[in-house]
N, CA, C and O atoms as CSV, one atom per row, in Angstrom:
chain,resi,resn,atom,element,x,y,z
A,1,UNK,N,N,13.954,-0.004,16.202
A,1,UNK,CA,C,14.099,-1.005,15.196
A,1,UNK,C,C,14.872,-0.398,14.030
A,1,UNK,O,O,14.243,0.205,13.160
A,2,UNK,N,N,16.217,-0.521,13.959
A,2,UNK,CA,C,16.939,0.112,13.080
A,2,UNK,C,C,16.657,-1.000,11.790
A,2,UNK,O,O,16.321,-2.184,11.743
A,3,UNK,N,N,17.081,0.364,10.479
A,3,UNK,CA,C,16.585,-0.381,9.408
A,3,UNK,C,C,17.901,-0.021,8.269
A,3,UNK,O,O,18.578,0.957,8.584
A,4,UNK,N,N,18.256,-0.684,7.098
A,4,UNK,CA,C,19.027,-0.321,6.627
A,4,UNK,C,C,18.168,-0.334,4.937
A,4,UNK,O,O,17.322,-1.224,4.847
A,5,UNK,N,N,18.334,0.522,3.729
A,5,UNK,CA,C,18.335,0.914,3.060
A,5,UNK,C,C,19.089,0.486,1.689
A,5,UNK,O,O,19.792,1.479,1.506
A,6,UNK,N,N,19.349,-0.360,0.668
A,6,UNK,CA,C,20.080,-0.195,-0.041
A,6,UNK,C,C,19.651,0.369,-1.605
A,6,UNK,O,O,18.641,0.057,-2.236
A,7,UNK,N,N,20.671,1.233,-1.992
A,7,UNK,CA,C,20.413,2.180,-3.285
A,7,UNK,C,C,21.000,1.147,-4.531
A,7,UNK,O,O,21.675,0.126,-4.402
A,8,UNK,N,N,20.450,1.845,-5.877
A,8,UNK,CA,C,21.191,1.186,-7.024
A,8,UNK,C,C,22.525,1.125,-6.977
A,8,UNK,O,O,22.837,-0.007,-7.346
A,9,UNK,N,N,23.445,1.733,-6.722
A,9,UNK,CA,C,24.960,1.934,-6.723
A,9,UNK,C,C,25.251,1.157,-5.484
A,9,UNK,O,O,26.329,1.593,-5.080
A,10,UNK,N,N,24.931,0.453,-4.878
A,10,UNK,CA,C,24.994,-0.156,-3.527
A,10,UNK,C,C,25.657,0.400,-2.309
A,10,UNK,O,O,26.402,-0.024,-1.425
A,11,UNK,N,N,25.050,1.584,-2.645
A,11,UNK,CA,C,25.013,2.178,-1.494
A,11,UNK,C,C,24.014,2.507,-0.408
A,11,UNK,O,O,23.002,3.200,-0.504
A,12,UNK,N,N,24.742,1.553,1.172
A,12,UNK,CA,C,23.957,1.516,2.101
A,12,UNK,C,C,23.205,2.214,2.928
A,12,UNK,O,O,23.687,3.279,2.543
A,13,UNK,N,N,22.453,2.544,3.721
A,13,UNK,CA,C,21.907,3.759,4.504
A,13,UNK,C,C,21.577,3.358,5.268
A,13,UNK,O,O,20.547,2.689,5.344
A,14,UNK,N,N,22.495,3.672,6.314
A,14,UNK,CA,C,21.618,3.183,7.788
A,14,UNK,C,C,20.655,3.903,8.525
A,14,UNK,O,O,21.236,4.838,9.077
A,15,UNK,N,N,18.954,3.898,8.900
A,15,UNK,CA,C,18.358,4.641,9.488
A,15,UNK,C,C,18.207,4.218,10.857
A,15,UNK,O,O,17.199,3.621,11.235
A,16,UNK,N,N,19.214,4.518,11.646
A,16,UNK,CA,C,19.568,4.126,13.054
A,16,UNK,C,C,19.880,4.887,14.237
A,16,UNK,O,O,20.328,4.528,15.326
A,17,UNK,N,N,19.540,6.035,13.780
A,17,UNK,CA,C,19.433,7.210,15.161
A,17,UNK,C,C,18.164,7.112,15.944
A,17,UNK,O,O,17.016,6.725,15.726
A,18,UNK,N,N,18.755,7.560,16.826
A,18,UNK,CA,C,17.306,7.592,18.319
A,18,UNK,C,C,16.664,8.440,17.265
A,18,UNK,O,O,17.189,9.032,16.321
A,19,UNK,N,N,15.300,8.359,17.669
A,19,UNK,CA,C,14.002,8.593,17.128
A,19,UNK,C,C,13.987,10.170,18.095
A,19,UNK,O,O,13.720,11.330,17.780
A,20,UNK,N,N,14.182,9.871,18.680
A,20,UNK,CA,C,13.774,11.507,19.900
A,20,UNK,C,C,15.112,12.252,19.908
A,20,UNK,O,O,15.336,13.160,20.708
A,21,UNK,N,N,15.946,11.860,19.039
A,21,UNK,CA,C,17.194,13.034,19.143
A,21,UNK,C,C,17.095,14.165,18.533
A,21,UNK,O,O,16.431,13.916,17.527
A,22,UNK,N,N,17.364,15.272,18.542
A,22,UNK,CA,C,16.907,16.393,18.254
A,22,UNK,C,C,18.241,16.324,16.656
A,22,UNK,O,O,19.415,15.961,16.567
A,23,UNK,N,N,17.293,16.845,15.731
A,23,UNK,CA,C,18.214,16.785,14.242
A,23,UNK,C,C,18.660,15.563,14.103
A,23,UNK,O,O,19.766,15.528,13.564
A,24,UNK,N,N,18.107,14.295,14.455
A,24,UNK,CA,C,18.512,12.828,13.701
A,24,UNK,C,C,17.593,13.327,12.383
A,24,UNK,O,O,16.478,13.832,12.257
A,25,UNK,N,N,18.643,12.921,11.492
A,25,UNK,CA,C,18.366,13.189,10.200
A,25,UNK,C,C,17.993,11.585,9.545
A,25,UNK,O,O,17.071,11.393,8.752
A,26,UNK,N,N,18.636,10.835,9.905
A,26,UNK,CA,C,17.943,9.098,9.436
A,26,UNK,C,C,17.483,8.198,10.755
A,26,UNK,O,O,17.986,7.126,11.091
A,27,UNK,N,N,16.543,8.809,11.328
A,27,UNK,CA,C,15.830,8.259,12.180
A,27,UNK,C,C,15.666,6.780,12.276
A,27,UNK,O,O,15.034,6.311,11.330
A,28,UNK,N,N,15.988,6.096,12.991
A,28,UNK,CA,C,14.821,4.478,13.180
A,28,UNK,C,C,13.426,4.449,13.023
A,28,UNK,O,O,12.837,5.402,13.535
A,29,UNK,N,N,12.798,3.673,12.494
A,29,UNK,CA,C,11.363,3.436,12.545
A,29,UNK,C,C,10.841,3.314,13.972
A,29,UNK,O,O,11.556,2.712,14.773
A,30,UNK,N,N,9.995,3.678,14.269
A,30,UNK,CA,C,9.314,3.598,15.908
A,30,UNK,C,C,7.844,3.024,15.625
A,30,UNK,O,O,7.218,3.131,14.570
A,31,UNK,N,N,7.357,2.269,17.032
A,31,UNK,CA,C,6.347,1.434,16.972
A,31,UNK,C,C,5.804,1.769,18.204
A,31,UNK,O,O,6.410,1.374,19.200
A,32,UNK,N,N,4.460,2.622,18.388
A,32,UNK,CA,C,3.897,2.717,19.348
A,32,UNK,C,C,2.908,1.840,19.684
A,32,UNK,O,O,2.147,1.229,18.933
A,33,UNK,N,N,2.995,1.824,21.118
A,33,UNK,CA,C,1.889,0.525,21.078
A,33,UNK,C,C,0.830,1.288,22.378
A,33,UNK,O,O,1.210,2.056,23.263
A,34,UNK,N,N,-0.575,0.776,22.129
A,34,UNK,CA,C,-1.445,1.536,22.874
A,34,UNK,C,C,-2.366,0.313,23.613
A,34,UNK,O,O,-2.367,-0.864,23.253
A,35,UNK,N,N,-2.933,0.726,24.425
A,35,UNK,CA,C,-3.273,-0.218,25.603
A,35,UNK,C,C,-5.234,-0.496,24.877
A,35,UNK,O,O,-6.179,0.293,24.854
A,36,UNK,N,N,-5.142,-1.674,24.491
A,36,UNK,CA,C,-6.737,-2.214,24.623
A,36,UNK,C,C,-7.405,-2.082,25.345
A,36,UNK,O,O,-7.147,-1.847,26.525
A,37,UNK,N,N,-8.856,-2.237,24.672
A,37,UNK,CA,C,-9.987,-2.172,25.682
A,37,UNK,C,C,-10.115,-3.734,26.107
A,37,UNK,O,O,-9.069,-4.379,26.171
A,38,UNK,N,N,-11.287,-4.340,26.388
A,38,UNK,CA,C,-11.690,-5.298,27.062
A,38,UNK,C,C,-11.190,-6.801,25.606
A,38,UNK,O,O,-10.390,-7.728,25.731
A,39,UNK,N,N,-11.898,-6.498,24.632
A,39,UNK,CA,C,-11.657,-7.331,23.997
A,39,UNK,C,C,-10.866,-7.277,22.960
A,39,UNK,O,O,-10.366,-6.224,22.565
A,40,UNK,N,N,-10.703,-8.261,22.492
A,40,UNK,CA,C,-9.185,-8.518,21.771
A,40,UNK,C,C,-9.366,-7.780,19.946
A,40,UNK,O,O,-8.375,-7.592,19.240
A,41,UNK,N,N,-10.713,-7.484,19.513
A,41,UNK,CA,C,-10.579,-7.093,18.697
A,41,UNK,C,C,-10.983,-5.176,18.448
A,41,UNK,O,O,-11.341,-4.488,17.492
A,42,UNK,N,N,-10.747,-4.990,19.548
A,42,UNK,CA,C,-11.076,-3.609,19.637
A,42,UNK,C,C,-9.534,-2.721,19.365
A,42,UNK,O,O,-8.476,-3.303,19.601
A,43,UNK,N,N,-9.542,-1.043,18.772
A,43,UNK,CA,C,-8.959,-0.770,18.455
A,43,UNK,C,C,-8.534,0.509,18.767
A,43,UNK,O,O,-9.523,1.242,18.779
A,44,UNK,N,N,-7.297,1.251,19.084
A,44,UNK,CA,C,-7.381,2.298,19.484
A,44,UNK,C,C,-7.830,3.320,18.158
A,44,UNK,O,O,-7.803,3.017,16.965
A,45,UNK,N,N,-8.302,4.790,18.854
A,45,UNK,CA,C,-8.662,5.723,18.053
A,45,UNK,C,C,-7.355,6.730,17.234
A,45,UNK,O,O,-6.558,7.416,17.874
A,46,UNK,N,N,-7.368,6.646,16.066
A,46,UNK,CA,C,-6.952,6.930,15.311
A,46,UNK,C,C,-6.167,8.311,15.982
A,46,UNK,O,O,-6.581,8.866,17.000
A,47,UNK,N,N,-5.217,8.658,15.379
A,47,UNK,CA,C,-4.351,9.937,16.451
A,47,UNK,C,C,-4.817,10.963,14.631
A,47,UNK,O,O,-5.086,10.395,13.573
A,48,UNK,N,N,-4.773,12.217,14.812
A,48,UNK,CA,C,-5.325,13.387,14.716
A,48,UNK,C,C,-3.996,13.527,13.253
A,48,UNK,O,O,-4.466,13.717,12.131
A,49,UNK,N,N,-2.724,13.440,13.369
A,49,UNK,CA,C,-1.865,13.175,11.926
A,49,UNK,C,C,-1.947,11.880,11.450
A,49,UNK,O,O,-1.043,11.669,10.641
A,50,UNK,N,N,-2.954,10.553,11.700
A,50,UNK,CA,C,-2.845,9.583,10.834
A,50,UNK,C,C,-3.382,10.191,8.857
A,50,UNK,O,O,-4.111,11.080,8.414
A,51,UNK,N,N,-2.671,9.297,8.345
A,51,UNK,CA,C,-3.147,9.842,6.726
A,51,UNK,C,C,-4.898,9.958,6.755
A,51,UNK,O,O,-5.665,9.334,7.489
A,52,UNK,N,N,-5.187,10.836,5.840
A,52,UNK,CA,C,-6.870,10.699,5.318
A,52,UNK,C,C,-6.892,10.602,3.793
A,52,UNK,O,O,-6.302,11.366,3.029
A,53,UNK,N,N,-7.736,9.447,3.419
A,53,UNK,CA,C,-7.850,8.970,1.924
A,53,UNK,C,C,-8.056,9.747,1.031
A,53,UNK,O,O,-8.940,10.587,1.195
A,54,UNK,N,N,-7.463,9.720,0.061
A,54,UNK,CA,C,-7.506,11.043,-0.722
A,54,UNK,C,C,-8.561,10.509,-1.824
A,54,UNK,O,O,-8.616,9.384,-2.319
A,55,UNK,N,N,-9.520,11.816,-2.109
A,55,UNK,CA,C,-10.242,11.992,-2.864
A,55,UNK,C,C,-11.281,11.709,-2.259
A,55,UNK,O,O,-12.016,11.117,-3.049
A,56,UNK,N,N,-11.871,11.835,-1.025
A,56,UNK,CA,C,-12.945,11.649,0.266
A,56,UNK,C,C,-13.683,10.397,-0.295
A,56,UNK,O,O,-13.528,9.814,-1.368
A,57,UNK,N,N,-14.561,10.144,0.782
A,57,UNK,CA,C,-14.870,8.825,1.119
A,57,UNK,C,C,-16.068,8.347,-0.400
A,57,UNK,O,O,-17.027,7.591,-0.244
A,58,UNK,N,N,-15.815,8.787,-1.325
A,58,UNK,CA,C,-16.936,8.955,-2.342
A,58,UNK,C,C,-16.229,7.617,-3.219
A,58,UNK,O,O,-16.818,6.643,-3.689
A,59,UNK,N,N,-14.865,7.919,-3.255
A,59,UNK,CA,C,-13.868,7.262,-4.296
A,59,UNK,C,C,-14.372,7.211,-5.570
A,59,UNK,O,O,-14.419,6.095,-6.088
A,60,UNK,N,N,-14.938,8.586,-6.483
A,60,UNK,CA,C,-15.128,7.921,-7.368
A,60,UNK,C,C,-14.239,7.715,-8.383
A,60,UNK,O,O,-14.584,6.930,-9.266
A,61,UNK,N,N,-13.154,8.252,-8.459
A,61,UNK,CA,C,-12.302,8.510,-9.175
A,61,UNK,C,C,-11.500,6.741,-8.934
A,61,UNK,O,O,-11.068,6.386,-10.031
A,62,UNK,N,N,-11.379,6.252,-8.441
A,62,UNK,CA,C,-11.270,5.087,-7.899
A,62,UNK,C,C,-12.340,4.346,-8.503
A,62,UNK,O,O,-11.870,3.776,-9.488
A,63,UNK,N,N,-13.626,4.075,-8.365
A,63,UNK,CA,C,-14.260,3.374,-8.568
A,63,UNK,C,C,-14.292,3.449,-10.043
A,63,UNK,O,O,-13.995,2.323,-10.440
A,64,UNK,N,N,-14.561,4.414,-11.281
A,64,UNK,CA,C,-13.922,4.502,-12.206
A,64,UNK,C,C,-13.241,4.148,-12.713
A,64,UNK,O,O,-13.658,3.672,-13.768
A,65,UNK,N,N,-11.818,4.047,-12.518
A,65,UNK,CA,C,-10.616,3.404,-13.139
A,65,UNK,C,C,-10.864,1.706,-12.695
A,65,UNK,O,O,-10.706,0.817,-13.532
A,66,UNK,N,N,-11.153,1.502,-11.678
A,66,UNK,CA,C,-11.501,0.114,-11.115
A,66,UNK,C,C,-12.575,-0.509,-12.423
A,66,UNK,O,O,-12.213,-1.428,-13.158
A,67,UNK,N,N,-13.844,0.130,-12.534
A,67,UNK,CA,C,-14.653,-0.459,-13.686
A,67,UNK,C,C,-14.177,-0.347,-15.009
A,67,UNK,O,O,-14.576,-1.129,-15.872
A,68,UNK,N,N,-13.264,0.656,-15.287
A,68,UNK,CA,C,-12.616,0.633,-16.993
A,68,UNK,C,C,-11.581,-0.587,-16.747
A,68,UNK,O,O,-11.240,-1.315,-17.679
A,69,UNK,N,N,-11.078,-0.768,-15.347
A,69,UNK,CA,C,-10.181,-2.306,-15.324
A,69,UNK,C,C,-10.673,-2.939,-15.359
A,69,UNK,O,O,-10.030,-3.565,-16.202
A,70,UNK,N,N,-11.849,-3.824,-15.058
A,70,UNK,CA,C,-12.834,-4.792,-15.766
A,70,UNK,C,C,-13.388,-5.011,-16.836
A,70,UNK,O,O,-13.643,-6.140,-17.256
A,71,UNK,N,N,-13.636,-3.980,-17.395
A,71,UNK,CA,C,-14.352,-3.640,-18.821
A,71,UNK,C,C,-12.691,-4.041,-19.890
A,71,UNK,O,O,-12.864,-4.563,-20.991
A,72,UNK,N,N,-11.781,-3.850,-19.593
A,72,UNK,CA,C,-10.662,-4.119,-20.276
A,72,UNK,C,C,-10.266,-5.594,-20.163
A,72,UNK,O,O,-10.041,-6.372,-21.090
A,73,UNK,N,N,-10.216,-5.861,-18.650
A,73,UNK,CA,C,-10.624,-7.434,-18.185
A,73,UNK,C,C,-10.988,-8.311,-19.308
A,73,UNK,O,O,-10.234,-8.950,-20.042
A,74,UNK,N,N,-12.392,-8.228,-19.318
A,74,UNK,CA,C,-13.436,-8.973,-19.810
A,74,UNK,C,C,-13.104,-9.027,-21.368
A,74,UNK,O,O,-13.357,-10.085,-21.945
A,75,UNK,N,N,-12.614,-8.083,-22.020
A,75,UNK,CA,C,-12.288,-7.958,-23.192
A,75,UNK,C,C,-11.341,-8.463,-23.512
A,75,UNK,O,O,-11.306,-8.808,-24.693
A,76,UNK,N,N,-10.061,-8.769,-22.600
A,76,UNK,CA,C,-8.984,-9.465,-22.963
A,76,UNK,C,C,-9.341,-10.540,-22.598
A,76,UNK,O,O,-8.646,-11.376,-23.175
A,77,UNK,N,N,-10.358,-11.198,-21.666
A,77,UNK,CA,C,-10.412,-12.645,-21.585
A,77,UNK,C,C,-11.187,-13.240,-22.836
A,77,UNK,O,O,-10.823,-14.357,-23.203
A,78,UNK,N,N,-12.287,-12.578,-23.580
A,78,UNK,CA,C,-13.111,-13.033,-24.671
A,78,UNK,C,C,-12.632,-13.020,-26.165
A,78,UNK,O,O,-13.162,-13.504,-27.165
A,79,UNK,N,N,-11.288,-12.208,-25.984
A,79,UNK,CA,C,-10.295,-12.251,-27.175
A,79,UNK,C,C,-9.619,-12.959,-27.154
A,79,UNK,O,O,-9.120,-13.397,-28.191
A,80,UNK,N,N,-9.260,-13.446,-25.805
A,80,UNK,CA,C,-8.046,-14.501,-25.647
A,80,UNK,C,C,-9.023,-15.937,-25.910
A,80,UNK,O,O,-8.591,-16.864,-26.595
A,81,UNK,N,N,-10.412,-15.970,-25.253
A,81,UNK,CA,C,-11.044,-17.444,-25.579
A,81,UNK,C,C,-11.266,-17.185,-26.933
A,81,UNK,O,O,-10.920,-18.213,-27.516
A,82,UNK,N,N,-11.645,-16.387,-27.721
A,82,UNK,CA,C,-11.937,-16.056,-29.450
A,82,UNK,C,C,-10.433,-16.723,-30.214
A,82,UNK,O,O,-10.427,-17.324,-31.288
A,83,UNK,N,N,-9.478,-16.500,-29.541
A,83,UNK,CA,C,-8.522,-16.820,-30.112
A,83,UNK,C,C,-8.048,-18.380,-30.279
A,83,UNK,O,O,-7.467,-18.963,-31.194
A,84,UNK,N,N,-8.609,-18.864,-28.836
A,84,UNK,CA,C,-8.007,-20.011,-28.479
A,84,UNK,C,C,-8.739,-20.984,-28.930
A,84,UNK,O,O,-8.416,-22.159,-28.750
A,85,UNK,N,N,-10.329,-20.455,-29.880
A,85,UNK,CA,C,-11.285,-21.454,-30.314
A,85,UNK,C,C,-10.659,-21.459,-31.553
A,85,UNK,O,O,-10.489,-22.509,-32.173
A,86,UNK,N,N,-10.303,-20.377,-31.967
A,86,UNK,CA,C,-9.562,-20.458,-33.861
A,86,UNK,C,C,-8.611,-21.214,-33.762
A,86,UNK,O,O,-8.744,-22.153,-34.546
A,87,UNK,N,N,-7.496,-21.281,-33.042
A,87,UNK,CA,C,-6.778,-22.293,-33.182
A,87,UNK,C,C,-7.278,-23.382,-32.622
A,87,UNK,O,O,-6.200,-23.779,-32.181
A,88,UNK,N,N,-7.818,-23.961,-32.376
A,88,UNK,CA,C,-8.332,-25.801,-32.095
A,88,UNK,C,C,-8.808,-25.979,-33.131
A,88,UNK,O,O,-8.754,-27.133,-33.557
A,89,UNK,N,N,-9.491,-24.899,-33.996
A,89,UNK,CA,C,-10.865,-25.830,-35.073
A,89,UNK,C,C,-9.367,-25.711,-36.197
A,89,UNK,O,O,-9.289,-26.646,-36.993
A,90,UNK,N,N,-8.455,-24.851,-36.264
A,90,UNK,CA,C,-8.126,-24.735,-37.502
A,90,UNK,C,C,-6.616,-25.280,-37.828
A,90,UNK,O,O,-6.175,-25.228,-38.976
C-alpha cells in the first residue's frame, strides 16, 4: 500500500519500495493479516515488538494531568455561567 507524503515546501515523498528489499530506505506501509480463532471477535496475540504503554499500567502520571483537566474544566465552565448571569441581570 504505497503512500505519499507531502512537506511544507511541497515537497512530495513517495514511500513506495518493496517492504522486503534490502536498504529500501522509504518503504510502503505493510499490513499483516493473521488467521482467527472460531469467533469473530477473538484476537490474535500480540507479537513480542508491539509498543508497551509508557509509564506502566499504573498511569498515574496520566491520571493526574487528566484530573487537573477537569478541575480546570469545571472552573472555566462556572466562570463562564458567573459571567453569563452578570450580563442578563445587568
Amino acid at each position: 500500500m504505497p503512500a505519499e507524503r507531502t512537506h511544507d515546501p511541497g515537497e512530495v515523498v513517495s514511500w513506495a519500495d518493496p517492504p522486503l528489499r534490502d536498504g529500501a530506505d522509504l518503504p510502503a506501509p505493510t499490513l499483516r493479516l493473521v488467521e482467527g480463532g472460531a469467533g469473530h471477535h477473538d484476537h490474535a496475540e500480540p507479537s513480542e515488538d508491539a509498543a508497551s504503554p509508557v509509564g506502566g499500567a499504573e498511569g498515574g502520571t496520566a491520571r493526574a494531568l487528566g484530573g487537573m483537566g477537569l478541575v480546570v474544566g469545571a472552573l472555566d465552565l462556572g466562570l463562564a455561567l458567573g459571567v453569563l448571569v452578570r450580563t442578563r441581570r445587568g
